[in-house]
C-alpha positions as CSV (number, residue, x, y, z in Angstrom):
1,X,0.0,0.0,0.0
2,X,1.3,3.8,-0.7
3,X,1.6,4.4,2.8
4,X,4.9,6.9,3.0
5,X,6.6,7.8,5.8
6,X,7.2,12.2,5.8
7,X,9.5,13.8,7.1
8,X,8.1,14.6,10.5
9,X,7.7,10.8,11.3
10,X,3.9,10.6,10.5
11,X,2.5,8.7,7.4
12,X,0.4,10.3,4.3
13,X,-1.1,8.0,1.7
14,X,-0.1,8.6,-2.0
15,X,0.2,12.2,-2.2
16,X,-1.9,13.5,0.4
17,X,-1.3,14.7,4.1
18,X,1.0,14.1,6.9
19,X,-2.2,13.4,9.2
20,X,-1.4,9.4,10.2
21,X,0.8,8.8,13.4
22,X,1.8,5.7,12.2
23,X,1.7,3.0,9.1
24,X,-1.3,0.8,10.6
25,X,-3.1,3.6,11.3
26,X,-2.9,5.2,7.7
27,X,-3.4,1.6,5.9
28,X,-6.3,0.9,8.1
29,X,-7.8,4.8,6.7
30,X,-7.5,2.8,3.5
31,X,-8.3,-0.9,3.5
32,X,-11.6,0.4,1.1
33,X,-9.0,1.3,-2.3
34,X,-10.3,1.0,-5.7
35,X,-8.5,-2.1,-7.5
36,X,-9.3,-2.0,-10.8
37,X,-8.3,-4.8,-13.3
38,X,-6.9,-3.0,-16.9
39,X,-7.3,-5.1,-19.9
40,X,-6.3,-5.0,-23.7
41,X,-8.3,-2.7,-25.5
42,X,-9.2,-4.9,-28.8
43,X,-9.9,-1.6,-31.1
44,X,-6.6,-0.5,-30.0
45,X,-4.6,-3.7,-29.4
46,X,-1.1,-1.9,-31.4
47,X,-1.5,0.6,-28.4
48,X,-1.4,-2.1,-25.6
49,X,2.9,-1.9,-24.9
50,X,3.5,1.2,-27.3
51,X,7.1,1.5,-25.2
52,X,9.1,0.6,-22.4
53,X,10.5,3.2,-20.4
54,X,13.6,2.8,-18.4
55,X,13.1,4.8,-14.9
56,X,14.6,5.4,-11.3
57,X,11.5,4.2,-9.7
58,X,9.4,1.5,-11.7
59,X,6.2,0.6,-11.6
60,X,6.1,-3.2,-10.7
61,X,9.1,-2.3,-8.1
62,X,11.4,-4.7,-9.6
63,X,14.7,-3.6,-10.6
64,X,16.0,-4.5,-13.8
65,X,19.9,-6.3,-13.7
66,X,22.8,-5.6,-16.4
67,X,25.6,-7.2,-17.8
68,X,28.2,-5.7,-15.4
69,X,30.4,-8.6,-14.1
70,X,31.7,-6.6,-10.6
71,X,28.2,-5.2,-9.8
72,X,25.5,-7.3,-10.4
73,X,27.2,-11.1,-9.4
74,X,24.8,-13.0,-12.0
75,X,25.5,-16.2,-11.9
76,X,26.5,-17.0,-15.1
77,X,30.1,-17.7,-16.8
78,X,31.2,-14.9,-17.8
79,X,29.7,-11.7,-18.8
80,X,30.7,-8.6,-21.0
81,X,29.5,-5.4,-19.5
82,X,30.4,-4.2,-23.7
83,X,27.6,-6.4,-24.7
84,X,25.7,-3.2,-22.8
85,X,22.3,-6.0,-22.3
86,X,19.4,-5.7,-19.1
87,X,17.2,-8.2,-18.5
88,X,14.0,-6.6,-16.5
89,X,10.6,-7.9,-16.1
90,X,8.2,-5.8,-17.9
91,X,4.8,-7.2,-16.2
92,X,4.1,-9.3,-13.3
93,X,0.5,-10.8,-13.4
94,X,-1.8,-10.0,-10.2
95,X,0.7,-7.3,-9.4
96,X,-0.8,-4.3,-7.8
97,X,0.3,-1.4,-9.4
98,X,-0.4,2.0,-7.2
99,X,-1.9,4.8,-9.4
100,X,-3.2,8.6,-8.4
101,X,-5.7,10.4,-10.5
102,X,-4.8,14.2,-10.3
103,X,-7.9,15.3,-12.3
104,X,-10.5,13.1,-9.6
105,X,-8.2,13.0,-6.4
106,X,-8.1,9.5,-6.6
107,X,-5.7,7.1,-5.0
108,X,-6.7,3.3,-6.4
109,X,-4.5,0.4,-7.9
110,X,-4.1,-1.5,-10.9
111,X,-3.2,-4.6,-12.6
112,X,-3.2,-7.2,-15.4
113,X,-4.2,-10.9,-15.4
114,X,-1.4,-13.7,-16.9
115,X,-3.9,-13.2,-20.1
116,X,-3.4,-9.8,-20.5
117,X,0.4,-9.9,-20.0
118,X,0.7,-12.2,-22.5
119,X,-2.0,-10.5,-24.9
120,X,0.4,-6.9,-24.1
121,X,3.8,-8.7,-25.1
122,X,2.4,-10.3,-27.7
123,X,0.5,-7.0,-29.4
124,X,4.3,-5.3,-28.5
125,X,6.2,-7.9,-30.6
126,X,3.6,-8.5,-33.4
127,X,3.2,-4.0,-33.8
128,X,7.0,-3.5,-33.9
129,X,7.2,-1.6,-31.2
130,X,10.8,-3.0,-30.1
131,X,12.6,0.0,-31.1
132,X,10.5,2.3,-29.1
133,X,11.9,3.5,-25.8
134,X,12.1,6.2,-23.3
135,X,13.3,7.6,-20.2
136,X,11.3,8.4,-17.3
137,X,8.3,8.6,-19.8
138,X,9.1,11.5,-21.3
139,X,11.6,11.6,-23.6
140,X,11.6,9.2,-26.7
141,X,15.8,8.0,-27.0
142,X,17.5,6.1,-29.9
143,X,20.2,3.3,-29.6
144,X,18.1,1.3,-26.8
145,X,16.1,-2.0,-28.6
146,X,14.5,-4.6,-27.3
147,X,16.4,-8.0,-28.5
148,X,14.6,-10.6,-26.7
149,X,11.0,-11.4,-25.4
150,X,9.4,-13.9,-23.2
151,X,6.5,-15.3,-20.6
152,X,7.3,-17.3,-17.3
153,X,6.0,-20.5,-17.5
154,X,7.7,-22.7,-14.6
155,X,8.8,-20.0,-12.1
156,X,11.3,-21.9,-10.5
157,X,12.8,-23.0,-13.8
158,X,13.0,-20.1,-16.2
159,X,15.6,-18.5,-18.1
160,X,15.2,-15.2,-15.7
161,X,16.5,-17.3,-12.5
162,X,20.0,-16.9,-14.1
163,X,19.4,-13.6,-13.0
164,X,18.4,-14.1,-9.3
165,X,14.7,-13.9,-10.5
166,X,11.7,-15.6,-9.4
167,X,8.6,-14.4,-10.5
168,X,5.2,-16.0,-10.8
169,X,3.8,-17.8,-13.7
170,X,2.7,-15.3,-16.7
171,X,5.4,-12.8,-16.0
172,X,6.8,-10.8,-19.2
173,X,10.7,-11.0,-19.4
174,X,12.3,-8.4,-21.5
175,X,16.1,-8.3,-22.3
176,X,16.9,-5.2,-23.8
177,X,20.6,-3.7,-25.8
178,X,21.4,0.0,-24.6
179,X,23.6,1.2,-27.4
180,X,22.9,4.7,-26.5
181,X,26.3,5.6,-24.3
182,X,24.6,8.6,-22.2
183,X,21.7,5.8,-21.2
184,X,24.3,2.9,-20.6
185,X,26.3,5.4,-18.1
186,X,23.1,6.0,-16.1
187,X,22.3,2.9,-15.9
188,X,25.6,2.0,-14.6
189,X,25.6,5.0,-11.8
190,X,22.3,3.8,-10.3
191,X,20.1,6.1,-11.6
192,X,17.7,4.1,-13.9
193,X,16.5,1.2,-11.7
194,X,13.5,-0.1,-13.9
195,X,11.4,-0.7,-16.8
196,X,7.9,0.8,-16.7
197,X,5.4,-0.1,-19.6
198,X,3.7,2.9,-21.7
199,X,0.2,1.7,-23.2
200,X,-3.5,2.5,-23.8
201,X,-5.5,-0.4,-22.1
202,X,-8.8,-0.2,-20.3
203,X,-11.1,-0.7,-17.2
204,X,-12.2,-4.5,-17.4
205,X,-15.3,-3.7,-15.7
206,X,-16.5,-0.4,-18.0
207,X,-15.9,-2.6,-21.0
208,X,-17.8,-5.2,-19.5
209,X,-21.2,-3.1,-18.8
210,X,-20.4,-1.8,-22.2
211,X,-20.7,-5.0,-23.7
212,X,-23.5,-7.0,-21.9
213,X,-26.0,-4.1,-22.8
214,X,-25.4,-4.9,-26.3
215,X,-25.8,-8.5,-25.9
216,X,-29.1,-10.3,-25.5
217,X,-29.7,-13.0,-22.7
218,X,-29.1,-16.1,-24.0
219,X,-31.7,-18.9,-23.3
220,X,-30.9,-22.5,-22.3
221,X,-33.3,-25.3,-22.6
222,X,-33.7,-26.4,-18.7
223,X,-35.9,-28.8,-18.7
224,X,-36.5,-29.2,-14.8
225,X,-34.7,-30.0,-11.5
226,X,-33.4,-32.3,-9.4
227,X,-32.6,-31.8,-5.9
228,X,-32.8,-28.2,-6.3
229,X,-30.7,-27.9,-9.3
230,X,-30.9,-27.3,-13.2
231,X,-31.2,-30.3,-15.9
232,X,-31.7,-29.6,-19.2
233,X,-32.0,-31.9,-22.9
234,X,-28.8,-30.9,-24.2
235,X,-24.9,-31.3,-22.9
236,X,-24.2,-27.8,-24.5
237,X,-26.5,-26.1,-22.2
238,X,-25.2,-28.0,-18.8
239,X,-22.0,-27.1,-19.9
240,X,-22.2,-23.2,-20.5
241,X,-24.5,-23.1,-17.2
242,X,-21.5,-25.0,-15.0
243,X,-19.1,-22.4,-16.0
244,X,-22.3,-19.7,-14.4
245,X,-22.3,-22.0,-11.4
246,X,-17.8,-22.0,-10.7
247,X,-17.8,-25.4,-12.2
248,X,-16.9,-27.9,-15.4
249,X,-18.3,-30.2,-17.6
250,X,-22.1,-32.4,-16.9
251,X,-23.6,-35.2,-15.5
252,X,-26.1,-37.6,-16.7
253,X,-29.6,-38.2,-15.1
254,X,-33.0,-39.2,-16.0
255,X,-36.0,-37.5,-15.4
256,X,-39.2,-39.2,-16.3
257,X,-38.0,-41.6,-18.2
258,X,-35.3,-39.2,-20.7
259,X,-31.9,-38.8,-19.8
260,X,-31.1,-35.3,-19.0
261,X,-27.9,-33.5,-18.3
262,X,-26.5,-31.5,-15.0
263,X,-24.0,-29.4,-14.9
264,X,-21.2,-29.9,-13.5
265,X,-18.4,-33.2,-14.0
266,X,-20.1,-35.0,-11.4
267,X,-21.5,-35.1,-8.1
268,X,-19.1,-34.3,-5.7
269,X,-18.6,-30.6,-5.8
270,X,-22.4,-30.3,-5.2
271,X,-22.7,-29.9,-1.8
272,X,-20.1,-27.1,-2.2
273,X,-23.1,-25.3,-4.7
274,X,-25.7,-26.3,-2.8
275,X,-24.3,-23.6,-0.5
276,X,-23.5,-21.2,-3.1
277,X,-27.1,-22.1,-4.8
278,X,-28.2,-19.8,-1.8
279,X,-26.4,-16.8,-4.0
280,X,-28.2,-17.5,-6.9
281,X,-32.2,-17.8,-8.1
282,X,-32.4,-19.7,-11.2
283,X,-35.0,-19.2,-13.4
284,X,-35.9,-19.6,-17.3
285,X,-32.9,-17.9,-18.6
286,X,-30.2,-19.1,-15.7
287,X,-29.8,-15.7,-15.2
288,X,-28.5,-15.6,-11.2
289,X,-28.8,-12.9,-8.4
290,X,-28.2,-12.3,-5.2
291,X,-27.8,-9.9,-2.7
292,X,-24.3,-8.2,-3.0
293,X,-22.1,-7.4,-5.8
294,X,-20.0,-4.7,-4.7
295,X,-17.4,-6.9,-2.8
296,X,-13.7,-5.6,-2.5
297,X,-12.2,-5.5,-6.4
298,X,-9.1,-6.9,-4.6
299,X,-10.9,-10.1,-3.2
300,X,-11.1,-10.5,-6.9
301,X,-7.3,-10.4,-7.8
302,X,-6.5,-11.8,-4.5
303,X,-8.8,-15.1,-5.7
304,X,-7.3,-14.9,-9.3
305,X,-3.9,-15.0,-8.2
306,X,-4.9,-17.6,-5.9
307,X,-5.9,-19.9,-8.5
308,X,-2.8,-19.4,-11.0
309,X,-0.6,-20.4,-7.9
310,X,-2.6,-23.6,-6.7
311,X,-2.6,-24.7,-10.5
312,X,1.4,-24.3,-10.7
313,X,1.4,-26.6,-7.6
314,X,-1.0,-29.0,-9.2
315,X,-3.8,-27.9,-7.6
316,X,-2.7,-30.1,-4.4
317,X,-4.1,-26.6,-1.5
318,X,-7.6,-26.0,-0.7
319,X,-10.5,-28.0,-0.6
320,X,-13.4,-27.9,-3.5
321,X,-15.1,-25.5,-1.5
322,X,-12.2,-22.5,-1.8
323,X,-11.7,-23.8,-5.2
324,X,-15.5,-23.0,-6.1
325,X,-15.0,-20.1,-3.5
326,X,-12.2,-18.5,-5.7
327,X,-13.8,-19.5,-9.2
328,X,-17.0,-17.2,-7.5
329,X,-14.9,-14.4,-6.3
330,X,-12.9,-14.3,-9.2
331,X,-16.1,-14.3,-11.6
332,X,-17.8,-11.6,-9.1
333,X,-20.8,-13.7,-8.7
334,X,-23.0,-12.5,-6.8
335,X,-23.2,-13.3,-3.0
336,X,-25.9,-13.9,-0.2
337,X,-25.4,-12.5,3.2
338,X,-25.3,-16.1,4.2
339,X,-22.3,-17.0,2.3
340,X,-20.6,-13.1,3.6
341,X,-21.1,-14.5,6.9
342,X,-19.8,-18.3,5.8
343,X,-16.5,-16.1,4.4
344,X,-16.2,-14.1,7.1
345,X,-16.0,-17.5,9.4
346,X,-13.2,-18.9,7.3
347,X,-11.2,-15.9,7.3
348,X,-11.1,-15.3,10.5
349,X,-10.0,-18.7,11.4
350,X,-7.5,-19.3,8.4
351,X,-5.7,-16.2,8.8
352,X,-3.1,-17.5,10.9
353,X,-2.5,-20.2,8.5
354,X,-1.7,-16.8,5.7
355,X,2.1,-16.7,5.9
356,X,1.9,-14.0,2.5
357,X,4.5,-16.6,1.1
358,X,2.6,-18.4,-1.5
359,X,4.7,-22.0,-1.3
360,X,2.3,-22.0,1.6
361,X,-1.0,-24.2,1.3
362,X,-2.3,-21.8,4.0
363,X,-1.9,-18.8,2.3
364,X,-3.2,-20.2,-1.0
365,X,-6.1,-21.4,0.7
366,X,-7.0,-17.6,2.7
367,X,-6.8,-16.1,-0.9
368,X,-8.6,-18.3,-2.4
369,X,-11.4,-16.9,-0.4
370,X,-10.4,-13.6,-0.9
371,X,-7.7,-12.8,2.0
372,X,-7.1,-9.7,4.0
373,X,-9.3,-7.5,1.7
374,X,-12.5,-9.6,1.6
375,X,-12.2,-10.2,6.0
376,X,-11.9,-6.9,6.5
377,X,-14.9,-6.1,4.4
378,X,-17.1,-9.4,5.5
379,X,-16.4,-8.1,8.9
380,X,-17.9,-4.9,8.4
381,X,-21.1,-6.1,6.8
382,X,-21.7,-8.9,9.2
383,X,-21.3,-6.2,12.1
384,X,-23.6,-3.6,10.1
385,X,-26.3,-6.5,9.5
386,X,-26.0,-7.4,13.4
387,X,-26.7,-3.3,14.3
388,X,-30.0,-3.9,12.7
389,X,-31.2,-6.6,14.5
C-alpha cells in the first residue's frame, strides 16, 4: 500500500497529508481502495505496450539487472559489461500497481491478469514496437532496442532465475541492448533502476457493462430440476451453465423416463453449490442474483492469483469449497449475506494459516477466499447487519 513515511515521522497516503501517526493507522484509513483490473483494449490492441520506459522508480518495483560482471554477481560464466544488455521484467501478473488520478483526487490500484500480459507482449512484438523506448516517460531516445522477449512459464525454472529472479507464472521478461552511451552510463551509476510499460489499455469492468447491454440473454433449454438444481436436454446447455455455477463439464440423469444433463463433472462438488445455490435464483434464462455485488475488487485479484498459484502446484491446496469459493470471487458472482457470513467465518480462522509466502497451502487457501481484503470487508457487513437486528 502507498503508505509513506514524511518527514516529520507521521504517514500520508499517495500524495496526500501528513495526518497518520503511524503505518497501521494510515493503511487501516485505506483498507476500502479502488482495485481496478486493466485489460487490452481490442480496437486499440497496437497501443497495448506502445514502449518501455527505463526509470529510477518503476512501476512493478522490480529492478532491472545488467551485464556488469563486478556489480551485479549474475551467476552465469562470464559476462561482457560491452555487450551493454538488461534483462527486466516488464509485467508481473496479479501485481498491484499503485496509481493517483490528479484530475479526480483518486488514490486506487491497478493490474493485469497472466492473459493480459501475454496478450500486451504479444501485441508489442507483433506491432513493432521493439525499437521504441524512453526515459522516465518523457523523452523518446534512440540506440536502446529490445532484442529478446518472453512469458514465465515454470517459475522456478526459467531462463530469468540466471538472473536471481523468481517471479510468478505469466510474467513478461524483457532483455533489452542500450547502445545509447549517455543511457548505458546512467544505468551504470544507479540512476535508472527499472522498466515501466507505456500503453493505452482499459477498465475491465466499464468494458464489460459496455458489452453486456449490447448482448441479448441467451436462453438454455432447462428442462426441470433435481434436488434443487438445473437439468436440461442438451450437454451444450449444462455445460455453459456449469461455468455460471464456478464449475466444469455435466452429468447424466434421467427425469421421467429421458436422460437429462446436469451441470457440472459429477456429483461431488455439489454440496459445495448447494451452498452457493443460496447466492443465486435460477430461473428460465439461468440468469442468477443475489444480494451483494460490490465486494472488495481486490478479493477478486487476490482469488485470481490464488488460483494461477494452486494450478502451478498442481492444484494439491484448498479443498473444492475454496476452489469454487475463488472461481465465485474471481467471476464476481453475486453473493448472499449467508455466504458473507460463511467467508467471514473462514477468514477469521484461516488467517493465521496466511504466511503471504505463496509455497504455503495456508496462504493459498485464505486467498482463495479472498484474503485480507475480503475479512476486513465481511467483517464490516456482518457487524452492520448485526446493528440492525
Amino acid at each position: 500500500m502507498p503508505c509513506k513515511e514524511c518527514d516529520n515521522g507521521k504517514y500520508k497516503w499517495g500524495d496526500g497529508d501528513c495526518q497518520y501517526d503511524n503505518l497501521q493507522e494510515c493503511e487501516k484509513a485505506h483498507d476500502t481502495y479502488d482495485i481496478v483490473e486493466l485489460i487490452v483494449d481490442e480496437n486499440n490492441e497496437e497501443l497495448a505496450i506502445d514502449a518501455i520506459s527505463l526509470v529510477t522508480s518503476p512501476a512493478i518495483e522490480t529492478d532491472f539487472v545488467y551485464f556488469n560482471d563486478i556489480e551485479s554477481n549474475l551467476t552465469l560464466a562470464k559476462v561482457n559489461e560491452e555487450e551493454r544488455l538488461l534483462v527486466s521484467p516488464a509485467l508481473i501478473p496479479y501485481k498491484q500497481i499503485y496509481r493517483y488520478d490528479a484530475n479526480k483526487d483518486r488514490n486506487y490500484y491497478v493490474y493485469f491478469t497472466a492473459e493480459t500480459v501475454r496478450k500486451a507482449a504479444e501485441a508489442y512484438m507483433k506491432h513493432q514496437n521493439t525499437n521504441s523506448a524512453t526515459l522516465q516517460h518523457e523523452e523518446k531516445v534512440t540506440g536502446v532496442h529490445t532484442v529478446e522477449s518472453w512469458i514465465v512459464e515454470d517459475s522456478k525454472n526459467d531462463k530469468s532465475n540466471l538472473y536471481g529472479y523468481e517471479l510468478p507464472k505469466g510474467t513478461w521478461f524483457v532483455s533489452m541492448r542500450v547502445n545509447n552511451d549517455e543511457v548505458w552510463e546512467r544505468i551504470k551509476s544507479g540512476e535508472l533502476k527499472g522498466l515501466s510499460i507505456e500503453g493505452y489499455f482499459v477498465d475491465k469492468m466499464e468494458t464489460l457493462a459496455k458489452t453486456d447491454k449490447k448482448k441479448k440473454k441467451k436462453k438454455y433449454a432447462q428442462v426441470g430440476e433435481i434436488d434443487g438444481f438445473p437439468v436440461f436436454d442438451n450437454i451444450e446447455d449444462a455445460v455453459e451453465v456449469a461455468k455460471t455455477l464456478g464449475c466444469e463439464g455435466y452429468h447424466e440423469h434421467e427425469l421421467e423416463g429421458e436422460k437429462v444433463y446436469m451441470p457440472c463433472s459429477d456429483h461431488e462438488i455439489l454440496d459445495t453449490l448447494l451452498e452457493l445455490i443460496e447466492d443465486a435464483q435460477a430461473n428460465d434464462t439461468c440468469t442468477m442474483l443475489a444480494s451483494y455485488t460490490d465486494y472488495p475488487k481486490g478479493a477478486t485479484a487476490n482469488a485470481e492469483r490464488a488460483i494461477i498459484e494452486n494450478e502451478e502446484r498442481g492444484n494439491k491446496c484448498a479443498t473444492q469449497t475454496g476452489k469454487v469459493r475463488a472461481q465465485q470471487l474471481a467471476a464476481r458472482k453475486p453473493i448472499s449475506y449467508k455466504t458473507v457470513k460463511r467467508i467471514y467465518s473462514y477468514l477469521s480462522r484461516a488467517k493465521t494459516y496466511n504466511t503471504g509466502d505463496y509455497n504455503d497451502c495456508g496462504t493459498i487457501s485464505y486467498n482463495l477466499w479472498g484474503g485480507d481484503v475480503m475479512l476486513r470487508w465481511s467483517e464490516r457487513v456482518v457487524k452492520a447487519e448485526n446493528k440492525t437486528k
